[in-house]
C-alpha positions as CSV (number, residue, x, y, z in Angstrom):
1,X,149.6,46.6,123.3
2,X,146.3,48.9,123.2
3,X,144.7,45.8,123.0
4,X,146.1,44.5,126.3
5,X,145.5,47.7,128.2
6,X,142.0,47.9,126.6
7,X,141.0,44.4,127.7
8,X,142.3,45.2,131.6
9,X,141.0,48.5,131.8
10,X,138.0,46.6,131.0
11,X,138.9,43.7,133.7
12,X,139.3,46.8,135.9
13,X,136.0,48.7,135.5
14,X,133.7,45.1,135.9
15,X,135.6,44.5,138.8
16,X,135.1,47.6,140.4
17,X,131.3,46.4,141.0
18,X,132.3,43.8,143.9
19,X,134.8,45.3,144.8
20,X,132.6,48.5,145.2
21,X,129.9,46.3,146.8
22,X,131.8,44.1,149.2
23,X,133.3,47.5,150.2
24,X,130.2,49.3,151.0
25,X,129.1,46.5,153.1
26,X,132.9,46.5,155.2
27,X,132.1,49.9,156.2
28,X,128.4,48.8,157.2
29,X,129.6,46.6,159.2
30,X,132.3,48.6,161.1
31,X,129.8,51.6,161.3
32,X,131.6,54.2,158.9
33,X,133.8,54.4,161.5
34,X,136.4,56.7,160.2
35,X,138.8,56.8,163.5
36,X,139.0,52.6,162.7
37,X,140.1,52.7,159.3
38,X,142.4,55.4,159.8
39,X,144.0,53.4,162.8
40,X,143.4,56.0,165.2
41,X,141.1,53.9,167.7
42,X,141.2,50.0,168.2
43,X,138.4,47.9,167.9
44,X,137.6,45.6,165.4
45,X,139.8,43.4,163.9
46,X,142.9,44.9,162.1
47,X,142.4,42.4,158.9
48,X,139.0,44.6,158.3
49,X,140.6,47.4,158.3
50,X,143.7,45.9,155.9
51,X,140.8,45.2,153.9
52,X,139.7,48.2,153.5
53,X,142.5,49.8,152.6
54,X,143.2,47.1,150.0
55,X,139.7,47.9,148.9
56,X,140.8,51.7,148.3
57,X,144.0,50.9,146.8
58,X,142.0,49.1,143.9
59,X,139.9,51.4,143.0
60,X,143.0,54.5,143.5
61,X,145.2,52.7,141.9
62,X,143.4,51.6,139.1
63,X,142.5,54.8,138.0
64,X,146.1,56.4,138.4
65,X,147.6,53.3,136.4
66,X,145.0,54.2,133.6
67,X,145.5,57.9,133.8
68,X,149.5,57.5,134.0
69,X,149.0,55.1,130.4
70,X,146.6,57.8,129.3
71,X,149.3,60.4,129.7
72,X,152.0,58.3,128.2
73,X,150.2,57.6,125.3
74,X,149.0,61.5,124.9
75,X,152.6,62.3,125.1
76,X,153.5,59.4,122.3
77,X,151.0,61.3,120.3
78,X,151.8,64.3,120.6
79,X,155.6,63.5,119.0
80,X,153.6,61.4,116.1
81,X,152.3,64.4,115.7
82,X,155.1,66.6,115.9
83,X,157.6,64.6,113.8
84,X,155.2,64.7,110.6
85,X,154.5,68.6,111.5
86,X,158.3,69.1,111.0
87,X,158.0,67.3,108.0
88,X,155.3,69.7,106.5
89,X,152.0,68.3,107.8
90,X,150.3,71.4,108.9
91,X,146.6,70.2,110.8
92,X,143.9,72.9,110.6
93,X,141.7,70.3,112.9
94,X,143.4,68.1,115.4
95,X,141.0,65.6,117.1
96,X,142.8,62.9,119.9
97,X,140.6,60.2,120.9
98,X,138.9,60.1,124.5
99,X,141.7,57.9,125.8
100,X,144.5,59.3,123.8
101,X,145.1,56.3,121.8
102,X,144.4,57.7,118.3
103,X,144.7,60.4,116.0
104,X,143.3,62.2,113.0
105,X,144.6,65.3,111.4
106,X,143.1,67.3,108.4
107,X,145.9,69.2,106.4
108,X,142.9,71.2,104.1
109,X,145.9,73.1,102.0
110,X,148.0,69.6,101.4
111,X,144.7,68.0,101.1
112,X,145.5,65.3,103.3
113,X,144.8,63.8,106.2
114,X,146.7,61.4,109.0
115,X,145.0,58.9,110.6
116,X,147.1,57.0,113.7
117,X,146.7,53.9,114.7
118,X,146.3,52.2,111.3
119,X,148.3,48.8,111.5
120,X,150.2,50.3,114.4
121,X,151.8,53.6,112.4
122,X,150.0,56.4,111.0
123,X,148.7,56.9,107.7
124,X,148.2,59.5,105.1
125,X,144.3,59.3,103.1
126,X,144.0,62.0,100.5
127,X,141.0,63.9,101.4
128,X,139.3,62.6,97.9
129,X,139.6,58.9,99.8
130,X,137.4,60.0,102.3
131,X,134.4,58.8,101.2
132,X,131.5,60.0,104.1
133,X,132.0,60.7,107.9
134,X,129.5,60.3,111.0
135,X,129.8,60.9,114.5
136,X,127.7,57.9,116.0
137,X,126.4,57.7,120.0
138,X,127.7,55.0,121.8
139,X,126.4,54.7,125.2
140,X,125.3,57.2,127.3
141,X,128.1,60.1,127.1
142,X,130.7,58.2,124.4
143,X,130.5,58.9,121.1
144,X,132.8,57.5,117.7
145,X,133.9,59.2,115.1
146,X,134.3,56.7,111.6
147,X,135.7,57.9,108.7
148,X,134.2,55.6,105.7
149,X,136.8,55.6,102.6
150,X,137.4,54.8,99.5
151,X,140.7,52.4,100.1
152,X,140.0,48.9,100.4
153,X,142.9,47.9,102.5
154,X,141.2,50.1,105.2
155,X,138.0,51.1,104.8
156,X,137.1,52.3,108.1
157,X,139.0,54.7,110.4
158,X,137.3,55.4,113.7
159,X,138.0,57.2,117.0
160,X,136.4,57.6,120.4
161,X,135.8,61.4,120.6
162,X,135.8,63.1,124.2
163,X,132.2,64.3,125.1
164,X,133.1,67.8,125.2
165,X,134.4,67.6,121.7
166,X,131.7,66.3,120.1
167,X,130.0,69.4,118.7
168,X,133.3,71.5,117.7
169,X,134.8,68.6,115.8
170,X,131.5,67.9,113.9
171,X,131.3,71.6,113.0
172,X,135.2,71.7,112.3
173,X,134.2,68.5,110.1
174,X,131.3,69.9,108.4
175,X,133.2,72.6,107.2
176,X,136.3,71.0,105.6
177,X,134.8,67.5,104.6
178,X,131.4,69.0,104.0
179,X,128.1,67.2,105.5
């Protein structure tokens, strides 16, 4: 299902480009006449300003369907998370992806850690498993965090970290994986 909302949340965003340029160029046209679109004063035609507001509606509504998914799945998350805490998991470091579609925990005294999504549940590595860790740029503000290990069914774990994360987790890393 991530998959789905990944690939139309990418739909989304490349659409926003002419959608944001066709517009721009409606309110060129009508002047940035504000009074217009709101349906003070008449004028031009009514299906300009329907399109407008059509226009607007894509780009609002767009980004409240991807925040309102974004909150749902931070809220799925944070049960994952609570159900294995009653069950003795105890995270010193916490990190929730940029979107709030994945997980990892580090349990230093258990000497564990959970990793979620892996094959659609979560999963326990033993922090011996854990084989090296990088935080990689990707883009301009995006970065990942991979988690190499040692078990060959998955040998890669990775998340997208939020920007303002970036530094804490890699210190919070540093100190219970080492560098």
């Amino acid at each position: 299902m991530r998959s789905a909302w990944e690939l139309l949340r990418a739909m989304w965003v490349v659409g926003c480009i002419p959608i944001g340029a066709l517009l721009l160029i409606v309110m060129v046209l009508c002047g940035f006449n504000l009074a217009f679109f709101l349906g003070i004063s008449g004028g031009a035609d009514p299906v300009v300003r329907w399109l407008f507001w059509a226009l607007v509606l894509y780009f609002m509504g767009g980004g409240w369907l991807f925040w309102w998914v974004d909150q749902r799945y931070a809220g799925k998350l944070k049960q994952l998370t609570a159900a294995f805490q009653a069950q003795g998991f105890r995270p010193q470091v916490e990190v929730f992806a940029k979107m709030s579609d994945a997980y990892l925990g580090i349990d230093s005294s258990a000497r564990r850690l959970l990793a979620y999504p892996v094959d659609g549940a979560g999963h326990f590595f033993q922090l011996a498993e854990i084989s090296s860790w990088r935080i990689v740029p990707v883009g301009k503000r995006n970065h990942r965090l991979e988690l190499l290990t040692s078990n060959l069914k998955i040998p890669v774990f990775s998340l997208v970290l939020k920007p303002a994360e970036v530094l804490t987790t890699e210190a919070r890393l540093a100190a219970l994986l080492g560098a």
